[in-house]
Backbone bond lengths (Angstrom), bond angles and torsions (degrees), N, CA, C in turn:
res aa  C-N    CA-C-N  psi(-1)  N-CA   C-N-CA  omega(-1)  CA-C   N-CA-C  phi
1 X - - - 1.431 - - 1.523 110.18 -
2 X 1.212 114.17 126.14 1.527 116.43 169.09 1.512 125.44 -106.07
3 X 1.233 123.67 118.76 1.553 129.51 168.95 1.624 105.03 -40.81
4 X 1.538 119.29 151.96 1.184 129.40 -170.68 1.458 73.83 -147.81
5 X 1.889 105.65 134.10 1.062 124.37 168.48 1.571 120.91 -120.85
6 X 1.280 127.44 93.59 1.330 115.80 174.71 1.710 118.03 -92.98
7 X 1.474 94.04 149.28 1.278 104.62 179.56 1.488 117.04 -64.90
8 X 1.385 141.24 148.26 1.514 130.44 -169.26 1.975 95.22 -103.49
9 X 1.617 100.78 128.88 1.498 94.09 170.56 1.626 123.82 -75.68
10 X 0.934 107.56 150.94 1.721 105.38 -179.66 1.317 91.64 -79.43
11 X 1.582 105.90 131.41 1.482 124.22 -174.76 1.390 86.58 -97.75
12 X 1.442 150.02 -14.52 1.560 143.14 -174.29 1.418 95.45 -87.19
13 X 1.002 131.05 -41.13 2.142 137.08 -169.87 1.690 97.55 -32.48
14 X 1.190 115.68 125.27 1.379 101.47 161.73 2.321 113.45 -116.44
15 X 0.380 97.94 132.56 1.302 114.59 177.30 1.564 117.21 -52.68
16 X 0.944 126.25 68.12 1.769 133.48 -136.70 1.784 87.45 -65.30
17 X 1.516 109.85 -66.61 1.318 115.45 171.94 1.532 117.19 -40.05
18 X 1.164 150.35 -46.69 1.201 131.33 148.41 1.449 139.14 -47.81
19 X 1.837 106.60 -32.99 1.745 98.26 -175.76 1.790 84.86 -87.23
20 X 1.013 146.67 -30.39 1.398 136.01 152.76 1.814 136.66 -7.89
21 X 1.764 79.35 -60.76 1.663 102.95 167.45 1.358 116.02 -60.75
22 X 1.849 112.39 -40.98 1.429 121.99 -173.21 1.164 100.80 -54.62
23 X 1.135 102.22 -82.67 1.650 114.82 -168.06 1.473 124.65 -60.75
24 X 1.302 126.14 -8.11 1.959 118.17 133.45 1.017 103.20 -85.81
25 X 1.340 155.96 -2.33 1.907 141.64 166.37 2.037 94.87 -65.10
26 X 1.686 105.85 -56.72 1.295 114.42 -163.93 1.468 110.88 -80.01
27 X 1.325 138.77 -8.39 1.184 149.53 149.07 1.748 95.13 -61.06
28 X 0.982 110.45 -100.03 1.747 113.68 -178.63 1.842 113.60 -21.97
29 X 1.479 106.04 -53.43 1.439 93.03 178.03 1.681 128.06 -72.47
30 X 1.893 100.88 -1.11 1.591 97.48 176.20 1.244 101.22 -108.71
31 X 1.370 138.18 16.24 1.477 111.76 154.93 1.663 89.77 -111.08
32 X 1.300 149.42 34.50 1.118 134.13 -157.08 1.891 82.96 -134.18
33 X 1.832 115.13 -16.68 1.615 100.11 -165.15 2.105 82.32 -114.24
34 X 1.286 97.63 2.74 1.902 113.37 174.77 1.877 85.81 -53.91
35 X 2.209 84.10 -81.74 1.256 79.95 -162.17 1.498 131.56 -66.84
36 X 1.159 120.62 -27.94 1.457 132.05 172.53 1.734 99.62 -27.17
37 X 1.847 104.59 -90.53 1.119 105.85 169.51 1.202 162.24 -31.65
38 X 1.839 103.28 -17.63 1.228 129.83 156.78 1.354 119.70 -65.93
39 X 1.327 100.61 -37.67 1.813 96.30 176.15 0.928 116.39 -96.36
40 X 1.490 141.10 -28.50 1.123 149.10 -179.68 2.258 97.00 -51.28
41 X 1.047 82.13 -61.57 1.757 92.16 -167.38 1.597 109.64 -69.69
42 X 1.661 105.01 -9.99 1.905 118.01 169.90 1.451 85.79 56.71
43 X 1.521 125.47 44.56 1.511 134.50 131.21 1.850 105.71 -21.76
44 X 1.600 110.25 130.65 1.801 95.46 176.66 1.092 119.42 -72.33
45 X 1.421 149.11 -15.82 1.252 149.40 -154.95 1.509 93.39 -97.89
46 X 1.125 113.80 -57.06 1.900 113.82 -175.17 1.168 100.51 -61.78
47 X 1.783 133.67 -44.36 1.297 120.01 158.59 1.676 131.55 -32.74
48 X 0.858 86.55 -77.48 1.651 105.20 161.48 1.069 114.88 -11.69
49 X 1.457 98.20 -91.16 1.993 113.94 171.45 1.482 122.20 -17.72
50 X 1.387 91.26 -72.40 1.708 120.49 -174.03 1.685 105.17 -46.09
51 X 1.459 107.84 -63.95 1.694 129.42 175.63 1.598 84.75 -38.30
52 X 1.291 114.78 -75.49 1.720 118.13 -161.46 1.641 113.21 -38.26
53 X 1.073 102.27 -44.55 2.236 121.57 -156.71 1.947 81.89 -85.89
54 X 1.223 130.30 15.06 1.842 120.70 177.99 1.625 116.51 87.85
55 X 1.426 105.96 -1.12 1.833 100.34 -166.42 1.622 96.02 -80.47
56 X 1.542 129.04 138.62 1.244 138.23 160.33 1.793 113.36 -46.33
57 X 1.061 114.66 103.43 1.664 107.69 174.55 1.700 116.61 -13.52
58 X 1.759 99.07 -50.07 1.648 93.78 -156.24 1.978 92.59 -73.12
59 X 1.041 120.93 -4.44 1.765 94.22 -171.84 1.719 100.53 -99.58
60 X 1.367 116.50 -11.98 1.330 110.06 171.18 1.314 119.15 -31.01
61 X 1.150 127.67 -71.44 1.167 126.20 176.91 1.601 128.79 -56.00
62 X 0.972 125.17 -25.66 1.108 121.05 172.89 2.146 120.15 -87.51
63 X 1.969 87.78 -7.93 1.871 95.27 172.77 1.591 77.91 -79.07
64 X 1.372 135.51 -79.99 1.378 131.48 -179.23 1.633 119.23 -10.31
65 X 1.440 125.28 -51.99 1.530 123.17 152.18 1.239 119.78 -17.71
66 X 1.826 97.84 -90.15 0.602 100.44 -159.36 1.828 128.85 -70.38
67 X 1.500 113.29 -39.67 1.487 98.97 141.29 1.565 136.34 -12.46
68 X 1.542 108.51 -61.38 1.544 104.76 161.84 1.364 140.21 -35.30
69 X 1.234 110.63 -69.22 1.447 133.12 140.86 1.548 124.35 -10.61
70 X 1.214 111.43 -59.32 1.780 120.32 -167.48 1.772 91.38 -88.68
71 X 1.674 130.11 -25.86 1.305 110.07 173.44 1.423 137.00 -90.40
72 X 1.675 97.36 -9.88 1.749 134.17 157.93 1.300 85.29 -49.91
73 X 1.806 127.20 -88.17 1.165 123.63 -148.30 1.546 108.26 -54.43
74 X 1.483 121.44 -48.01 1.292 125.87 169.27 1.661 123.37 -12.65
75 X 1.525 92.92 -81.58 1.630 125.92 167.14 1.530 112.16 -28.55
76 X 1.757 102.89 -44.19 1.943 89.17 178.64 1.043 113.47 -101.87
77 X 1.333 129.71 142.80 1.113 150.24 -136.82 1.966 95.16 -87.50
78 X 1.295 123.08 -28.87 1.476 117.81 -168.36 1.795 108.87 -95.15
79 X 1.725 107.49 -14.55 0.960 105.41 166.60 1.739 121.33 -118.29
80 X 1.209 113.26 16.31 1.858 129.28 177.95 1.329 90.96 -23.17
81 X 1.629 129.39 -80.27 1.346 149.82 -111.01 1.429 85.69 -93.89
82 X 1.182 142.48 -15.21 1.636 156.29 -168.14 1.556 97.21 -103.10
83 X 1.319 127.15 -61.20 1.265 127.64 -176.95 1.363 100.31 -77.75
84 X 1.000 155.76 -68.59 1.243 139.14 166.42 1.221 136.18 -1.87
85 X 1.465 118.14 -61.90 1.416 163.28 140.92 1.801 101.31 -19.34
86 X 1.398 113.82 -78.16 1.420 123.34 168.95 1.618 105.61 -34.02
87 X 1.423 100.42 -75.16 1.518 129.38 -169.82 1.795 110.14 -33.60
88 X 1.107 115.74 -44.90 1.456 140.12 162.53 1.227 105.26 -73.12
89 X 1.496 160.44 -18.16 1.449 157.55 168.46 1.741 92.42 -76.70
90 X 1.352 117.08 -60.13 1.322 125.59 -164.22 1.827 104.83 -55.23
91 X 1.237 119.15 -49.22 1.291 146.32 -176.55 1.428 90.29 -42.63
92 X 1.627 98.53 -84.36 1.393 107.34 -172.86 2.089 120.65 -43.79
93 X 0.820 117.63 -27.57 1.376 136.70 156.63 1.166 116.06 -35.85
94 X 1.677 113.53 -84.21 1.316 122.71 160.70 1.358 118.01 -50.25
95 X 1.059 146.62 -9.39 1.295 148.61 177.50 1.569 108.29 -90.05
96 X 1.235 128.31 -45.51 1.236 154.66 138.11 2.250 106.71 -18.54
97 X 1.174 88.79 -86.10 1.621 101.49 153.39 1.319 120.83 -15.29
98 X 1.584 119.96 -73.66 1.473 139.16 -159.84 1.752 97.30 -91.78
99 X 1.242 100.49 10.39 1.774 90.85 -178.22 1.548 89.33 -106.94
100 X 1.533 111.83 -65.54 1.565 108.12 179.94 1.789 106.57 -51.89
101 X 0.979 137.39 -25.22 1.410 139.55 -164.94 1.437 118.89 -72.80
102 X 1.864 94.27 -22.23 1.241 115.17 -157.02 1.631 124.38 49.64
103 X 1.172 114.17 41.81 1.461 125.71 173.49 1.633 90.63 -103.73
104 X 1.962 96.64 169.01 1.826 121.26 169.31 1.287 95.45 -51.44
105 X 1.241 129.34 150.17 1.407 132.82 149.82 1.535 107.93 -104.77
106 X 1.041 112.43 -8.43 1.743 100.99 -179.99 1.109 135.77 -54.86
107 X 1.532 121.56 -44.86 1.264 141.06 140.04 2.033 110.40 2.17
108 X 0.941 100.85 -85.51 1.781 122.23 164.43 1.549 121.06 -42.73
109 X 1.800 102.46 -51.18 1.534 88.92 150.14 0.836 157.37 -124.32
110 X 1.473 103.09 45.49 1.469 115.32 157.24 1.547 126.59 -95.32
111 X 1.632 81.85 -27.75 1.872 86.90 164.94 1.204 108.17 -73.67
112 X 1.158 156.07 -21.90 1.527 138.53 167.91 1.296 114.21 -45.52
113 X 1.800 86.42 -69.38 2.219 102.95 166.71 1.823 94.38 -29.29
114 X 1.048 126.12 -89.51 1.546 112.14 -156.98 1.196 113.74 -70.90
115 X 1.339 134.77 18.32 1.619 145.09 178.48 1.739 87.76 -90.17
116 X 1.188 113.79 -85.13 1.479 112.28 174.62 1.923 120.98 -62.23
117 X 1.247 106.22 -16.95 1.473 98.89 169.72 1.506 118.27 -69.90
118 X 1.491 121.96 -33.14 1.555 123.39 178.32 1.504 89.91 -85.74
119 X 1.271 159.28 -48.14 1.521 145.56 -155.70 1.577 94.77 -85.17
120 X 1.162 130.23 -23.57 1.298 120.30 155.82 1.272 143.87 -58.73
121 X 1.630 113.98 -37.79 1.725 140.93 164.30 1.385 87.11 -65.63
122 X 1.336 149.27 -87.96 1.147 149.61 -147.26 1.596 127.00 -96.51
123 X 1.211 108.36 31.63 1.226 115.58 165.29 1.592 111.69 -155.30
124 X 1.474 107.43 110.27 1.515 122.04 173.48 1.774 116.07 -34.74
125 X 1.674 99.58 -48.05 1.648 91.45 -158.03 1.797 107.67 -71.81
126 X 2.075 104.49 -22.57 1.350 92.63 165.31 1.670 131.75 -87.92
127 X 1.336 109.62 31.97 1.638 94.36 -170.84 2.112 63.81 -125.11
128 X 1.337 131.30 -28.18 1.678 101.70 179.13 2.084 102.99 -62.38
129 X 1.116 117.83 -23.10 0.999 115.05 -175.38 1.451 101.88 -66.73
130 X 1.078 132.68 -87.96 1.604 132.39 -167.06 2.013 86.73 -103.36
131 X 1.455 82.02 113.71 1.136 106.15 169.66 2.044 120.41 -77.89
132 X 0.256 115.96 22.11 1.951 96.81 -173.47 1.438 120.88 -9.59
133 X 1.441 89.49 119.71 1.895 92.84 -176.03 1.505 90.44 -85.44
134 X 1.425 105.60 148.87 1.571 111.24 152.57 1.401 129.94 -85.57
């Protein structure tokens, strides 16, 4: 019979690079369920906006959907890399938007950058995907 010795993990360790990821994922997903919800509910100011940047009143709500949708998927952890994915289609859209609008587009992409910069800190299968050498 042979002894098997495992090492015990520190259940106190926190993973700096992951609660990192959290907290720009959860920054991003509360102005991301802001705006969703703003249009969804044809809030006047997101009306407004939207009306202003060329969007037809009646599809507001349903860009508001679908926004919803892609930050749901975001939010769970088995489908992030899917909502993410969306989340960055939508982006690019609005970016699209603010070019014909002649507005900054930066705004849009930089929130992408930290849309995938926190699902990157905190999720293993996307940092095996794009690796960064040091």
């Amino acid at each position: 019979m042979e002894a098997t010795f495992v090492t015990p993990v520190a259940k106190g360790r926190i993973d700096k690079a992951a609660l990192t990821g959290k907290i720009i994922s959860v920054l991003c997903v509360l102005f991301l369920l802001f705006d969703a919800l703003g249009k969804v509910f044809k809030e006047s100011h997101h009306m407004e906006g939207s009306v202003a940047l060329g969007w037809p009143a009646d599809q507001v709500q349903s860009i508001g959907i679908a926004l919803l949708i892609s930050t749901i998927l975001y939010i769970i952890p088995r489908t992030s890399i899917l909502g993410a994915i969306l989340i960055t289609g939508y982006l690019g859209g609005a970016i699209a938007v603010m070019v014909r609008a002649g507005q900054p587009l930066y705004f849009a992409a930089v929130f992408g950058v930290l849309v995938w910069a926190g699902l990157y800190l905190r999720d293993e299968r996307v940092r095996a995907l794009i690796p960064f050498k040091k």
